[in-house]
VODRENGU-96475 format. One record per residue (C-alpha): residue number from 1; z, y, x; residue in three letters. Coordinates in Angstrom, 1 decimal. Example, Ala and Ser with C-alpha at 12.3 -4.5 7.8 and 13.67 -1.06 7.14 Angstrom:
! residues 2
    k       Z       Y       X    r
    1     7.8    -4.5    12.3  ALA
    2     7.1    -1.1    13.7  SER
***
This chain:
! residues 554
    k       Z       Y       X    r
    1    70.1   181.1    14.5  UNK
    2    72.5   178.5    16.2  UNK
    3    71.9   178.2    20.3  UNK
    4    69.9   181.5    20.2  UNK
    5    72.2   183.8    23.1  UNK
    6    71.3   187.2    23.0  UNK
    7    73.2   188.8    26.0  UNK
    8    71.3   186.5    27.8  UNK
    9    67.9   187.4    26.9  UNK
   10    69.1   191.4    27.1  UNK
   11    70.5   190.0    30.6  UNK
   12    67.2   188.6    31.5  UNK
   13    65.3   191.5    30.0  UNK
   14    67.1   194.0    32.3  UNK
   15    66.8   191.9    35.0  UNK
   16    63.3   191.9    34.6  UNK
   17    62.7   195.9    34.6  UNK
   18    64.9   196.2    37.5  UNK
   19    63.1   193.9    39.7  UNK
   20    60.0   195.7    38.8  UNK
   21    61.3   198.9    39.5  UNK
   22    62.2   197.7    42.8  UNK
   23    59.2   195.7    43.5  UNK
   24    57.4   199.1    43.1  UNK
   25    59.5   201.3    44.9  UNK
   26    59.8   198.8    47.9  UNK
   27    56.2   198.3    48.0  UNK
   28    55.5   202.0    48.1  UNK
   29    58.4   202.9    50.8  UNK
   30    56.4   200.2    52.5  UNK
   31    52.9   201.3    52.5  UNK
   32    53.1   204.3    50.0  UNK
   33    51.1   206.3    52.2  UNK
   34    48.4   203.7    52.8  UNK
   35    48.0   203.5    48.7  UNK
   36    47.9   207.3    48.1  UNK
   37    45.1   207.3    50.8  UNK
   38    43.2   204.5    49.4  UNK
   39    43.2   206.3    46.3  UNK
   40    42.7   209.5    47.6  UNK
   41    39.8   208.9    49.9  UNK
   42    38.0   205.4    48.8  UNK
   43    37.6   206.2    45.5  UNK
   44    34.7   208.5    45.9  UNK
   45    31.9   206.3    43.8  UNK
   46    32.4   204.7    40.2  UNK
   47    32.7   201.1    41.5  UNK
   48    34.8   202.0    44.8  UNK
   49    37.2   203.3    42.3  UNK
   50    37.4   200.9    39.8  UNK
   51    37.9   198.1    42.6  UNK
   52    40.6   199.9    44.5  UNK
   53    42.2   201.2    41.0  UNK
   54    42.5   197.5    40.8  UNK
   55    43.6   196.5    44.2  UNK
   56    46.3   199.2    44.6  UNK
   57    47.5   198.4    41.1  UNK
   58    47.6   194.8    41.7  UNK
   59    49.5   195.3    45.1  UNK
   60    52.1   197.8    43.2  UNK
   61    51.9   195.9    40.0  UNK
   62    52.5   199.3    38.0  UNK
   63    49.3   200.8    36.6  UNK
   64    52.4   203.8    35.3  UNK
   65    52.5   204.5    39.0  UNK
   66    48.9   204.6    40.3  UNK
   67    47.8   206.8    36.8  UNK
   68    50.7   209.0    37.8  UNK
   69    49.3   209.2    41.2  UNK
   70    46.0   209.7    39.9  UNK
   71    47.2   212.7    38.0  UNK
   72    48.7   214.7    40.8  UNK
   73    45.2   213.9    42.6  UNK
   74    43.7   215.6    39.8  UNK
   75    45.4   218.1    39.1  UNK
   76    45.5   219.0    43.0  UNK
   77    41.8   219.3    42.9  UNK
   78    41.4   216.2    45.3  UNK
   79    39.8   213.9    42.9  UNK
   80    36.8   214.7    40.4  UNK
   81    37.3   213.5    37.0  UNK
   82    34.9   210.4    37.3  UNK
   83    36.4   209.0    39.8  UNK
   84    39.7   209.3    38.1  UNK
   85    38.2   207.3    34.9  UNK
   86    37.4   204.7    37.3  UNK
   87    40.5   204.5    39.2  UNK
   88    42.3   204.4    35.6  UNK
   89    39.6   201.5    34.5  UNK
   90    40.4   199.3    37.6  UNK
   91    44.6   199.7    37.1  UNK
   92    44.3   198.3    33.8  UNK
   93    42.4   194.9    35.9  UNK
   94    45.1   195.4    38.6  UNK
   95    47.9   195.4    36.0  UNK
   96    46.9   191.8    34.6  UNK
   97    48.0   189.8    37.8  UNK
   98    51.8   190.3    36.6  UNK
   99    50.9   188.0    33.7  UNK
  100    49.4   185.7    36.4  UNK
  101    52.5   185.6    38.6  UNK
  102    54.7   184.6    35.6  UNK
  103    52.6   182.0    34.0  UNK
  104    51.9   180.4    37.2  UNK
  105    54.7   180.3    38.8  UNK
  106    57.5   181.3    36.0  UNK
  107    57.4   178.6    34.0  UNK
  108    56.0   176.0    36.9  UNK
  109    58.8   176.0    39.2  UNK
  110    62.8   175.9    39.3  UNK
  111    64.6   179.2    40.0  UNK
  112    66.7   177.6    42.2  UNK
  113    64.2   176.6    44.9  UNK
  114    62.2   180.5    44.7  UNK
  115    64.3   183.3    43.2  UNK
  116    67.9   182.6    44.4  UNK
  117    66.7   182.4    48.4  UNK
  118    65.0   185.0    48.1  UNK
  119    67.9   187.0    46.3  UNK
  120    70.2   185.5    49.4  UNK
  121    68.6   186.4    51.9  UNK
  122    67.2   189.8    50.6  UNK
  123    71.1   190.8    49.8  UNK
  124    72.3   189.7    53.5  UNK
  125    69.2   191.6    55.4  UNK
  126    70.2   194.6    53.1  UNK
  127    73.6   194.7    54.4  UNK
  128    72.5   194.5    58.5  UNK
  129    69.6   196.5    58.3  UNK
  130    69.6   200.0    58.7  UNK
  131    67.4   202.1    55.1  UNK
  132    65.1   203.6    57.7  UNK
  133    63.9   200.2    58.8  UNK
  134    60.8   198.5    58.0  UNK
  135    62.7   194.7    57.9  UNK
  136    65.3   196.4    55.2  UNK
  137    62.3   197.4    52.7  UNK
  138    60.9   193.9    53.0  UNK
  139    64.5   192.6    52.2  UNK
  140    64.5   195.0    49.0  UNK
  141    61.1   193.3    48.3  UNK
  142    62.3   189.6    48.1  UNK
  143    65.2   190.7    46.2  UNK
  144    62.5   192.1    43.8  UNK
  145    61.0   188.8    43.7  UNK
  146    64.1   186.7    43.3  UNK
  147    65.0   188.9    40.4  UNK
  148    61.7   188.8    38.9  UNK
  149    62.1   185.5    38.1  UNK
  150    65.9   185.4    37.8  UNK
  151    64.9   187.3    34.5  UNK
  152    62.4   185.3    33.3  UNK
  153    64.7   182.7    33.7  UNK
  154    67.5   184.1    31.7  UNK
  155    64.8   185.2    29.2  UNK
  156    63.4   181.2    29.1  UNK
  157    67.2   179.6    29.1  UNK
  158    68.3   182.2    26.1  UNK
  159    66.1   180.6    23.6  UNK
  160    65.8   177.3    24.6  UNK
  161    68.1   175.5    22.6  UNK
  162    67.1   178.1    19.6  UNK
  163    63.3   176.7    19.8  UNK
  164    64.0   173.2    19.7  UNK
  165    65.2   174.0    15.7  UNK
  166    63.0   176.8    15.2  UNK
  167    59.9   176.3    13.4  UNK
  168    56.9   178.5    14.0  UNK
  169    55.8   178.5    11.0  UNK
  170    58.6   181.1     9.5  UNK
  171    56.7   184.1    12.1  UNK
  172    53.2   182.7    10.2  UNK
  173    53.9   184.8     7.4  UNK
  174    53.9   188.3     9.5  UNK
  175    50.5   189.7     9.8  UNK
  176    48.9   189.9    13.6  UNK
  177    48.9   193.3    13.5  UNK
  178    52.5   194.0    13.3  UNK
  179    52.7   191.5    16.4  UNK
  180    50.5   194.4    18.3  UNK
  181    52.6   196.7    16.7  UNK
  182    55.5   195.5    18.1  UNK
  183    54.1   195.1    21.5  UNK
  184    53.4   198.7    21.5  UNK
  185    56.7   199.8    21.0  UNK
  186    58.2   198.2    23.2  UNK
  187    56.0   199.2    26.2  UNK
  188    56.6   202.6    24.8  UNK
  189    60.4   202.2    24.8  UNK
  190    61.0   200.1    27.8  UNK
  191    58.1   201.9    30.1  UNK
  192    56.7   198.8    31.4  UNK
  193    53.7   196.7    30.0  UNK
  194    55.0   194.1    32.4  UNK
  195    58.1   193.4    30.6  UNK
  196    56.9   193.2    27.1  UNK
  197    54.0   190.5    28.4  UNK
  198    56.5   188.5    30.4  UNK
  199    58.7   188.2    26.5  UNK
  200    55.5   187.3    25.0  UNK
  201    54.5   184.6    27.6  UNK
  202    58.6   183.4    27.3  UNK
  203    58.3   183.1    23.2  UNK
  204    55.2   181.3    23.5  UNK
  205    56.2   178.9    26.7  UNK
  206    59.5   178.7    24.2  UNK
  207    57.4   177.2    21.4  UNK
  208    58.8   180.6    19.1  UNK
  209    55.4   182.5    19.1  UNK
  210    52.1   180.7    18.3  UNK
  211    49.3   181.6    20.7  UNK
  212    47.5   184.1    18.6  UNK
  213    50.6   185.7    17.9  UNK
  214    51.5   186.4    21.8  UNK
  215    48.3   188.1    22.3  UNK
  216    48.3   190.8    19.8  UNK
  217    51.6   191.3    21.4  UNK
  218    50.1   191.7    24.6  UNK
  219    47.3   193.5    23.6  UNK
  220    50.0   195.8    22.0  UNK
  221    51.7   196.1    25.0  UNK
  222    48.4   197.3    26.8  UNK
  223    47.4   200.5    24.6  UNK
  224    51.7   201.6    24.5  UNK
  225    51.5   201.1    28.4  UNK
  226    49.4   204.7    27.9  UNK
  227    52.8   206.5    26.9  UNK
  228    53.9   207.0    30.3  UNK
  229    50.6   209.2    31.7  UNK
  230    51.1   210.5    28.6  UNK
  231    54.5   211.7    28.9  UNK
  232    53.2   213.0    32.6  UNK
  233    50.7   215.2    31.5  UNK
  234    52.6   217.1    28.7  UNK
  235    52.4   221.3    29.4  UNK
  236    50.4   220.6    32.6  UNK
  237    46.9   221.7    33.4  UNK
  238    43.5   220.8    31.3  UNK
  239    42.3   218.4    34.5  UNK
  240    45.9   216.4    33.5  UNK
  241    45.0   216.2    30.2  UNK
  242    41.9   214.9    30.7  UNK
  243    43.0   211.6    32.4  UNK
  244    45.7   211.2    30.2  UNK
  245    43.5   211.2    27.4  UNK
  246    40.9   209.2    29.0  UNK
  247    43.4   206.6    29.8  UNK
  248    44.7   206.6    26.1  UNK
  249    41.1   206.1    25.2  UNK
  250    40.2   203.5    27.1  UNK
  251    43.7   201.8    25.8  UNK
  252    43.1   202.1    22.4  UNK
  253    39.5   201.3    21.8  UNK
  254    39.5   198.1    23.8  UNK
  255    42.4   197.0    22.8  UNK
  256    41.3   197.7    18.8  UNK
  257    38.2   195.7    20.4  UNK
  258    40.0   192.9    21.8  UNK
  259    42.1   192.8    18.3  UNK
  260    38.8   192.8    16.4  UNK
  261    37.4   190.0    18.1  UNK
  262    40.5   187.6    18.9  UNK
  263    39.4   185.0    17.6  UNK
  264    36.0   184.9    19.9  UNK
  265    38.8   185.7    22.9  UNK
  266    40.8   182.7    22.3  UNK
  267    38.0   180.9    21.5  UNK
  268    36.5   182.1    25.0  UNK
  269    39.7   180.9    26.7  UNK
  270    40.0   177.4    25.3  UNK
  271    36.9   176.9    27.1  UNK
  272    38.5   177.4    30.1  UNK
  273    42.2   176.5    29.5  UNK
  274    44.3   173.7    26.7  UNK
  275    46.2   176.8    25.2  UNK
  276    48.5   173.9    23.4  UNK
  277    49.7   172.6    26.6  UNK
  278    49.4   175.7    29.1  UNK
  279    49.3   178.7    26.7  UNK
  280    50.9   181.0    29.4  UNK
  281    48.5   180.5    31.6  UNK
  282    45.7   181.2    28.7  UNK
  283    47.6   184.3    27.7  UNK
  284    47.3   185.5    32.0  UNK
  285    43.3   184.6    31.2  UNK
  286    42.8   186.3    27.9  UNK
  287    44.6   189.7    29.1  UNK
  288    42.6   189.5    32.3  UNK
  289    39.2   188.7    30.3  UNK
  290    39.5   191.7    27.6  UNK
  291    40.5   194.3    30.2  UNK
  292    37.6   192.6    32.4  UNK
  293    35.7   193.3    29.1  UNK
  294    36.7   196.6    28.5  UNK
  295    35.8   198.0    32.0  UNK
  296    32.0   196.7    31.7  UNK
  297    31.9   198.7    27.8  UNK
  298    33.5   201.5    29.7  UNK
  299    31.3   201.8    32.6  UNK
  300    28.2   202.8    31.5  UNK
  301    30.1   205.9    29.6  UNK
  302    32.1   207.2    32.1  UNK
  303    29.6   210.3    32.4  UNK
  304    29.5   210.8    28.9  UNK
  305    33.1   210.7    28.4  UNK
  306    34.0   213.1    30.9  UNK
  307    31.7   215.7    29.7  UNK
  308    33.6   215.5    26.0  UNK
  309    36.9   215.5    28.1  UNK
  310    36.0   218.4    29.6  UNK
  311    34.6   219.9    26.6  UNK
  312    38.0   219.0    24.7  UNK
  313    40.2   220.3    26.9  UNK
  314    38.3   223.4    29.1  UNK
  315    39.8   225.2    32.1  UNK
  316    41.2   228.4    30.9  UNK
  317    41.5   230.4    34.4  UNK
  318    43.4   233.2    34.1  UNK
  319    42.0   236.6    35.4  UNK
  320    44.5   237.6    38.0  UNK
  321    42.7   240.4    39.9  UNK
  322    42.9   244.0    38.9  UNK
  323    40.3   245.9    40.8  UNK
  324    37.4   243.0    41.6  UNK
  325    36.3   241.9    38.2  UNK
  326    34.4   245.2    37.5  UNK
  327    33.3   246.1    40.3  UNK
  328    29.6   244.4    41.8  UNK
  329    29.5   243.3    45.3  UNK
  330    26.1   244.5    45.8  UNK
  331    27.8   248.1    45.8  UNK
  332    29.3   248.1    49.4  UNK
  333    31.3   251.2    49.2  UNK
  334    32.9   250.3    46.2  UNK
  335    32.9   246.8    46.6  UNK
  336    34.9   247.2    49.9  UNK
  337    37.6   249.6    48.2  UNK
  338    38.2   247.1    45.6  UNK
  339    39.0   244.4    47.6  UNK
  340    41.2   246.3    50.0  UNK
  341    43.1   247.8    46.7  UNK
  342    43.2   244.5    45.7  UNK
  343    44.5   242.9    49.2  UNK
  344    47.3   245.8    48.4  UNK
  345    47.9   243.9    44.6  UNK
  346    48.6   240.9    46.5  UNK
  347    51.2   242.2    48.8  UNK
  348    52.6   243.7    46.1  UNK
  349    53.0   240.0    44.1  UNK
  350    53.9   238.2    47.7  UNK
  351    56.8   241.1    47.6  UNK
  352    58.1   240.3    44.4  UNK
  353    57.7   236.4    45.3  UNK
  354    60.1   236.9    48.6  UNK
  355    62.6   239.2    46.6  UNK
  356    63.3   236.2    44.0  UNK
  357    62.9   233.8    46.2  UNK
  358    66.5   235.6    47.7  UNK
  359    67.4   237.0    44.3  UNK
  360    67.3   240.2    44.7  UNK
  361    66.6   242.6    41.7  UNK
  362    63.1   243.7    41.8  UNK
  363    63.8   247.1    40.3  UNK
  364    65.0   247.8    43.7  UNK
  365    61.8   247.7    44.7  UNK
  366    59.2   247.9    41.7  UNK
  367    59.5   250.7    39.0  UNK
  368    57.7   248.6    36.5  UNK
  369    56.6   245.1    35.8  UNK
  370    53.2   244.0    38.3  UNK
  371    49.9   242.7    37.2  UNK
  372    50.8   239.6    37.1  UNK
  373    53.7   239.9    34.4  UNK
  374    52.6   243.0    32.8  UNK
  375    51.2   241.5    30.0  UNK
  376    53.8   238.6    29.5  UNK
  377    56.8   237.8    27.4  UNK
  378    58.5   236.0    29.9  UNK
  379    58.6   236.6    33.5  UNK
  380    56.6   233.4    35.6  UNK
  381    58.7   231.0    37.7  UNK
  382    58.8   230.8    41.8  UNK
  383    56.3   228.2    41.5  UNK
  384    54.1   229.6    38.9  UNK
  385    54.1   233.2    41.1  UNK
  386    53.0   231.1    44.6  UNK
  387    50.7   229.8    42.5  UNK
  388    49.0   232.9    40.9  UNK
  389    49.1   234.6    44.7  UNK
  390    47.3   231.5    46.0  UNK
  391    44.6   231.8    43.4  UNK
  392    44.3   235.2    43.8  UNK
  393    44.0   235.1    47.4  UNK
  394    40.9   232.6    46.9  UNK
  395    39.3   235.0    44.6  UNK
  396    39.4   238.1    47.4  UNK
  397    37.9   235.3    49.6  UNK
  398    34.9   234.5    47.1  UNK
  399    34.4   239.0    46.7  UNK
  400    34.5   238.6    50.4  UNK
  401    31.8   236.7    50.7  UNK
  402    29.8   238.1    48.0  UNK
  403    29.8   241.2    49.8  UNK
  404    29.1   239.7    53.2  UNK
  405    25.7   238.6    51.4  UNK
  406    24.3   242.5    51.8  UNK
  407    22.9   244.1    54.8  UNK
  408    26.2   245.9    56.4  UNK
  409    26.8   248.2    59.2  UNK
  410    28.8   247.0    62.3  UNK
  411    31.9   249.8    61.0  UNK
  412    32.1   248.3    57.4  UNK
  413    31.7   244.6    58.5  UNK
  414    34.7   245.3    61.2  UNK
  415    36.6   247.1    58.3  UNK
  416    36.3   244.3    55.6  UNK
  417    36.9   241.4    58.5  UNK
  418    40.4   243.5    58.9  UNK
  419    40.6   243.6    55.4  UNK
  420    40.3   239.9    55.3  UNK
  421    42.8   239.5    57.8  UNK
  422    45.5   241.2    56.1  UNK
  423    45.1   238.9    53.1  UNK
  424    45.2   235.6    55.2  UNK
  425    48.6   237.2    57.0  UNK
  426    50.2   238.1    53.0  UNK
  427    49.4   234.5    52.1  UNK
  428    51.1   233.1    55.3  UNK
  429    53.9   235.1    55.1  UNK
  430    54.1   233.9    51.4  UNK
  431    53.8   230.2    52.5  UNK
  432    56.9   230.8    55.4  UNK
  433    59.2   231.8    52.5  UNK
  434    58.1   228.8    50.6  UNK
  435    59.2   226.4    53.3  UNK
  436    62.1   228.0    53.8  UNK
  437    63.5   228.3    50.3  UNK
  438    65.7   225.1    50.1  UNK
  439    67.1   226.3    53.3  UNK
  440    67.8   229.8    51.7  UNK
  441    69.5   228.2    48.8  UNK
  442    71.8   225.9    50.8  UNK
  443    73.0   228.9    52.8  UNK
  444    74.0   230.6    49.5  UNK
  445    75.6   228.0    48.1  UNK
  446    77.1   226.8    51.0  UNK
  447    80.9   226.0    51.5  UNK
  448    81.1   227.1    54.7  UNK
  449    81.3   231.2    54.6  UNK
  450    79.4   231.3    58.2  UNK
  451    76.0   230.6    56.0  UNK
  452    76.7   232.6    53.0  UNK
  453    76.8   235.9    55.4  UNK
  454    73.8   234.8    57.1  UNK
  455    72.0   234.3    53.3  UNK
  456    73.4   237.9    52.6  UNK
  457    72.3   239.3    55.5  UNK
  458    68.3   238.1    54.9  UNK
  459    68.2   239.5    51.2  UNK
  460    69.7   242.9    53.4  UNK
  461    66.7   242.7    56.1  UNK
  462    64.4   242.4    53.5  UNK
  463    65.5   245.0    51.3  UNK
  464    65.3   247.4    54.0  UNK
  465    61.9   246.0    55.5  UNK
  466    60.5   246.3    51.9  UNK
  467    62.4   249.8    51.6  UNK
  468    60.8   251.2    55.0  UNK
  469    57.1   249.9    53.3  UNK
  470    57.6   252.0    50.4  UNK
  471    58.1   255.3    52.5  UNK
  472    55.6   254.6    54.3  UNK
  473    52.6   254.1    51.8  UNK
  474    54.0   257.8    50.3  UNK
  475    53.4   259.2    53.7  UNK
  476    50.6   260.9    55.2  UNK
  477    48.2   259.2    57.0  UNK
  478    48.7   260.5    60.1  UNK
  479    52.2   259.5    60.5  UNK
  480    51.7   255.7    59.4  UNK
  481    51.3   254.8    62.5  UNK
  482    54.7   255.7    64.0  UNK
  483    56.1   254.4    60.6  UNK
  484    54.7   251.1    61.1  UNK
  485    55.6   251.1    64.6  UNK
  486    59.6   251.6    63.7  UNK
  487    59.7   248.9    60.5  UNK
  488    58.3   246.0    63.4  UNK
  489    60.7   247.1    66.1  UNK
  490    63.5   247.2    63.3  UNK
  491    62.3   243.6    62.3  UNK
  492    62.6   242.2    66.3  UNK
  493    66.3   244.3    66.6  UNK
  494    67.2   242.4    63.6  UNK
  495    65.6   239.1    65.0  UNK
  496    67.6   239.8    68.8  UNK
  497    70.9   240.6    66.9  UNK
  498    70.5   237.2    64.7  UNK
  499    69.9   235.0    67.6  UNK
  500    72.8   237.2    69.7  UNK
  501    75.5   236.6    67.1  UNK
  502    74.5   233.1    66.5  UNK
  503    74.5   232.3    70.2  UNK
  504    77.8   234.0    70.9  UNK
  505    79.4   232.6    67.5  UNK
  506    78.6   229.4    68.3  UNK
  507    81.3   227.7    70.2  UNK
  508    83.7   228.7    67.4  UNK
  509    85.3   225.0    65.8  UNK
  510    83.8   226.1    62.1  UNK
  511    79.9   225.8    63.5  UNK
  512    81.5   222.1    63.8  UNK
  513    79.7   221.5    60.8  UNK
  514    76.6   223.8    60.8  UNK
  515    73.0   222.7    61.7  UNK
  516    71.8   225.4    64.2  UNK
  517    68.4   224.2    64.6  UNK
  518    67.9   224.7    60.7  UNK
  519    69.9   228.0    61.3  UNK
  520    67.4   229.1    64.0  UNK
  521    64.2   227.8    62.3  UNK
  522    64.8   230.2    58.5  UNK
  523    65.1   232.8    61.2  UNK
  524    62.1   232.2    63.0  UNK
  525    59.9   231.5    59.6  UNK
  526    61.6   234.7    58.0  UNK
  527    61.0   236.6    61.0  UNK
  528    57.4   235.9    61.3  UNK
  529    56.9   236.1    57.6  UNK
  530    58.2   240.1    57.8  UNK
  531    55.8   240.8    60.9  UNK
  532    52.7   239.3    59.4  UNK
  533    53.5   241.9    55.9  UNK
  534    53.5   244.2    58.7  UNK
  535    50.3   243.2    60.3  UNK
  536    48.9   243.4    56.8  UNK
  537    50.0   246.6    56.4  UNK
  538    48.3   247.9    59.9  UNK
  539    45.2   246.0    58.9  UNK
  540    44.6   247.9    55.6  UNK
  541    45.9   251.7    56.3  UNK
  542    45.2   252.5    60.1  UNK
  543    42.2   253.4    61.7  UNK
  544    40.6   250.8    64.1  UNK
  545    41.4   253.1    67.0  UNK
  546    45.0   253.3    65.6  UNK
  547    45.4   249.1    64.8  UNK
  548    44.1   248.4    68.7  UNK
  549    46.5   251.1    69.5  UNK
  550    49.2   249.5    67.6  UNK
  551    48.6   245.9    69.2  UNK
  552    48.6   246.8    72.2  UNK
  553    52.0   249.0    72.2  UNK
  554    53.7   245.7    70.3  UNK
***
């Protein structure tokens, strides 16, 4: 094993992943937004999708990061599952120019006159260039070049004086399938399909892997390219799983095709290329011509296998309403109680959203567990709460409008548009507490004792706003109104004394360090939040004499 250096090869290996990491990362800081719009809007017919799959992998040259991409799209509800097949179909084209870069220019040039300018000068622009800067993220992006093929070159140098003593014909006696095998693994290990065919096209350039050999490897390192979406969709939603397991599909059944019929591949590609004297070259072809392959036995299926992907793994929505699921829309009376007891459900949920959001101990509030945790073993997280609210909000919309189909008089119609209203206003002030909850957090953790009193002083507010709502639901209705009246004008004297003190405080040498604007802004948002539970309130227990009475007086 004389001449064979190992560091070197591990050097060039890591190398390797780096600079595609890189690559990717500059790439995306450079027109990220560009490829998630590509994606997200020109990928709305089978072909459109499978092309720009393609393009955008081939531009990031990381079908990982596009199927990840594809799966938030997904599961956001932006993209339907067709289109997603096709998107995953076109990455695995996309992914193939990699192999084309190395055995082009890898093994054709010297990595003195490509890679080590590029390295220069990338490293220099890094260190005048400001991180913001467009001309710093194309520095970062010849850097990725130069190490590209600073690796391969380690990789090619570390067993060059091994292969001139090696003979081939000791690897003859492992079978090809261990050579997929392999190539598997170590996508699945080193998370990149990239690296795995760039040490396939070195052992082969190298004279230590025969031809056949380095393409089980490679189509190896095609299906365990799959272990990353797969990784991505564990514990997420059905949608999720479905791409993942599309793209695992696809994977595996052509590459057991491509493996099948290798000899008619290499055969194929000997047409085309003298695999003896330019085998990484033929290796670029024959990766490119079974995923080529593999998209055109795909296509016609796509329908077919999203129907059993859908049928595999089905959409179990949970039923998060309380009052709506018994009651018929075509009953107006009844119908139009529901959904305002309902709308009351909600608040009741965006309440206990806001209190953890500031940690404070719902049994200050609550008596027992609500709806939404009633039934559970574990209490849901923020993000699993905003989640269930937003959901539940839609399904008051969808009663909404089931009742609006039914001949109504002018009082109900005004009544349920109110209704209406106060949902919309729980949601908002729901999504003000979201965008304000890093903030929230910083101020309680904060070193500086100016923000942990503020933080203290907006679980306090809302205590007592929250506290003032429960008196008033017990009261008559007669008196709601004044009730109402004194929780908003307690909320704008605690909004007047926040800005006051913060105003006056401010010249004090410890606000040296203290971002006002941030300061002001969790006020504003947490201010508005409070008024619009209020709003909700006035929407759903005053009369319609008594709410115009109430927005006028405010």
């Amino acid at each position: 094993m004389g001449g064979f250096d190992y560091w070197k090869l591990l050097a060039g290996l890591g190398i390797f992943l780096f600079a595609m990491q890189l690559l990717e990362n500059s790439i995306k800081d450079l027109g990220g937004r560009t490829f998630r719009k590509i994606i997200r809007q020109y990928t709305n017919t089978r072909v459109k999708a499978i092309l720009n799959g393609a393009a955008v992998t081939a531009l990031l040259q990381s079908s990982s990061a596009v199927s990840l991409m594809v799966l938030a799209f997904v599961g956001a509800g932006i993209m339907n599952m067709e289109n997603a097949i096709g998107v995953i179909l076109g990455s695995n084209i996309g992914t193939t120019l990699t192999a084309w870069i190395v055995a082009t220019l890898g093994f054709k040039i010297k990595i003195e006159t490509f890679a080590l300018p590029f390295i220069g000068a990338g490293g220099i622009g890094l260190i005048f260039l400001k991180p913001t800067s467009h001309l710093y993220h194309i520095n970062r992006l010849l850097i990725g070049f130069g190490f590209l093929f600073l690796g391969l070159d380690y990789m090619k140098t570390s067993v060059e004086a091994f292969s001139q003593h090696f003979d081939p014909q000791r690897l003859q006696n492992m079978e090809p399938w261990m050579y997929l095998v392999i190539g598997t693994l170590m996508t699945a290990v080193m998370q990149a399909s990239a690296a795995t065919i760039a040490v396939a096209l070195t052992a082969l350039n190298s004279g230590l892997m025969g031809f056949d050999m380095a393409a089980a490897m490679v189509i190896g390192a095609n299906i365990g390219t799959t272990i990353t979406v797969l990784l991505g969709a564990i514990g997420s939603s059905p949608p999720k799983k479905r791409v993942a397991a599309s793209h695992l599909v696809f994977n595996v059944v052509t590459g057991v095709i491509a493996f099948s019929t290798l000899p008619i591949l290499v055969a194929t590609v000997e047409l085309f290329v003298d695999i003896s004297t330019n085998g990484p070259v033929g290796l670029a072809l024959l990766h490119t011509l079974f995923n080529v392959t593999g998209v055109l036995i795909f296509l016609p299926f796509v329908s077919m296998l999203t129907a059993l992907l859908i049928k595999f793994y089905p959409e179990y929505r949970e039923i998060l309403s309380v009052h709506l699921a018994n009651t018929p829309t075509e009953e107006v009376d009844a119908a139009g109680l529901a959904m305002k007891n309902e709308i009351r459900h909600l608040l009741q949920e965006c309440q206990l959203y806001t209190l953890r959001i500031l940690s404070i101990d719902e049994k200050l509030v609550f008596d027992e567990p609500l709806p939404f945790e009633k039934n559970r073993k574990k209490k849901l997280t923020i993000e699993e709460l905003y989640t269930h609210i937003k959901l539940l909000h839609a399904d008051i919309i969808s009663f909404y409008s089931g009742i609006q189909k039914n001949k109504l008089d002018v009082d109900v119609t005004q009544e349920l548009e109110r209704a209406i209203v106060a949902s919309r206003n729980i949601l908002n002030a729901a999504k003000n507490f979201k965008s304000i909850r890093t903030n929230l957090d910083e101020f309680r953790f904060s070193d500086t004792q100016y923000l942990n009193i503020q933080y203290e002083r907006f679980r306090k507010r809302l205590l007592f706003l929250y506290h003032e709502i429960e008196n008033l639901v017990a009261k008559n209705p007669d008196t709601q109104f004044e009730s109402l009246m004194h929780a908003f004008q307690q909320i704008e004297l605690a909004d007047n004394q926040f800005i006051d003190k913060t105003v006056n405080a401010a010249p004090d040498d410890s606000f040296q360090q203290i971002d006002l604007s941030t300061l002001f802004l969790v006020n504003r948002l947490f201010t508005q939040a409070c008024r619009m539970i209020i709003f909700s309130l006035k929407d759903l227990s005053l009369s319609q004499e008594k709410a115009e009475m109430f927005d006028k007086t405010i």
